[in-house]
Residue, then its C-alpha position, 0 to 999 in steps of 0.5 A: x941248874x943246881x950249884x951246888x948239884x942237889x940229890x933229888x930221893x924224891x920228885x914231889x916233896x923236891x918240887x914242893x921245897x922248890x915251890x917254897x924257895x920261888x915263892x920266897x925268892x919273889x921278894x928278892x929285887x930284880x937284879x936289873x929293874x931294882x924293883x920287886x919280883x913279885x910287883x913285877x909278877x902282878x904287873x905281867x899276869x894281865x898278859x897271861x893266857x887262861x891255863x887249861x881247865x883240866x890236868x894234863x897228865x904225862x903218860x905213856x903206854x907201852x904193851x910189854x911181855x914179862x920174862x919167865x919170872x913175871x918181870x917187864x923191862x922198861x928203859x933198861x929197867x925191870x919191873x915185877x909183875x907177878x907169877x901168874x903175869x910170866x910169859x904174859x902180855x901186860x900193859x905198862x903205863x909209865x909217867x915220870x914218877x910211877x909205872x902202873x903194870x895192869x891187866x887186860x882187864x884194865x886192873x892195875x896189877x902192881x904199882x910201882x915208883x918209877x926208878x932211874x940209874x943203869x941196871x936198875x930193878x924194881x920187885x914188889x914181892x906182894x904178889x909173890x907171896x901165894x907162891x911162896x906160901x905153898x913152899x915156905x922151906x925157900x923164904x930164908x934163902x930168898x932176898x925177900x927174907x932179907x927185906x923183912x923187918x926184924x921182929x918178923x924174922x924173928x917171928x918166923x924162925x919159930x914157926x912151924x912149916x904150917x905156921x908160916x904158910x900162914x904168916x905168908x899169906x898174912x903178909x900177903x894180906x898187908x902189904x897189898x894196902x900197906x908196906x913193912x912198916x905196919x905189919x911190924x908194928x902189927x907184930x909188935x902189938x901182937x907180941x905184948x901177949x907173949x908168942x902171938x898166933x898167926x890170927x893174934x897179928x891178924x887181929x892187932x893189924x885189923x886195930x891198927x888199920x881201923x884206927x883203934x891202935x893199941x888196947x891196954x888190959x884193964x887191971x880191976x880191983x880186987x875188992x870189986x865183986 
């Protein structure tokens, strides 16, 4: 128990933090034995039992049908599969910080951060952008256009109905390693040359992602032949 309560976003970096404040409180006294904490730690390891050799992960595993729009419901909260997944029987496997949505063929469909609260929902939009591809007219009134960086609502009002059928599939593309935040700097890099291409932000998003970062134009001197 936490006085004053703490707002937990994030289960591993809190338990990291909270590994840093035990090892410092070790140096604390004992508030009865007036000794050391960690003296009286070593004194007691003689006793430990041997931990087990492997991990134990905490994992359970539920067989879930997903609705009409492709999302699973676990604990009162839903989870996003993909439009293929509608109707369809998937494997949900949950532990306490992730839910892993997988195929009948054991292929993990989509990974998601577990979430917490009442009435909560969890949408990787991933796999949804095929679909979305093919009837790109709806992306402006969908609550994915809203989730997209700036540049790229920018970017995409300019385009043509063939460009963003493209830039969909782009997207598509990224986010399946990576999250907004490199197709937005992929976009960026790709708009120093002007109004960049669909294949532009595919090659500037193929530097980033090989390490290459940004590439500057060579100014030469005129008086070189």
């Amino acid at each position: 128990m936490f006085l004053p309560e703490r707002t937990i976003y994030n289960l591993e970096d809190f338990n990291r933090q909270l590994w840093e404040e035990c090892e410092n409180d070790h140096q604390r006294q004992h508030y009865e034995k007036k000794i050391e904490i960690a003296k009286l730690h070593e004194e007691e390891r003689a006793g430990f039992l041997c931990l087990p050799a492997k991990e134990y992960t905490c994992t359970r595993y539920e067989t879930l049908k997903a609705n009409k729009y492709g999302f699973i419901q676990i604990d009162a909260k839903k989870y996003s599969t993909s439009p293929r997944f509608a109707s369809q029987t998937v494997l949900a496997r949950i532990t306490y910080n992730q839910v892993d949505i997988i195929d009948e063929n054991g292929e993990i469909i989509v990974r998601h951060e577990r979430i917490y609260g009442e009435k909560m929902k969890s949408m990787k939009w991933q796999p949804y952008l095929a679909l979305m591809a093919k009837r790109p007219t709806t992306l402006k009134y969908s609550t994915f256009y809203e989730q997209l960086p700036h540049n790229w609502q920018k970017y995409l009002e300019t385009c043509t109905l063939e460009e963003k059928k493209k830039a969909l599939q782009l997207l598509s593309t990224i986010l399946k390693d990576y999250d907004f935040r490199k197709a937005s700097e992929a976009l960026d890099l790709a708009m120093t040359t002007g109004n960049p291409s669909v294949e532009t932000i595919k090659h500037a998003y193929i530097q980033f992602v090989s390490g290459q970062g940004d590439r500057f134009t060579l100014q030469m001197i005129h008086s070189v032949p």
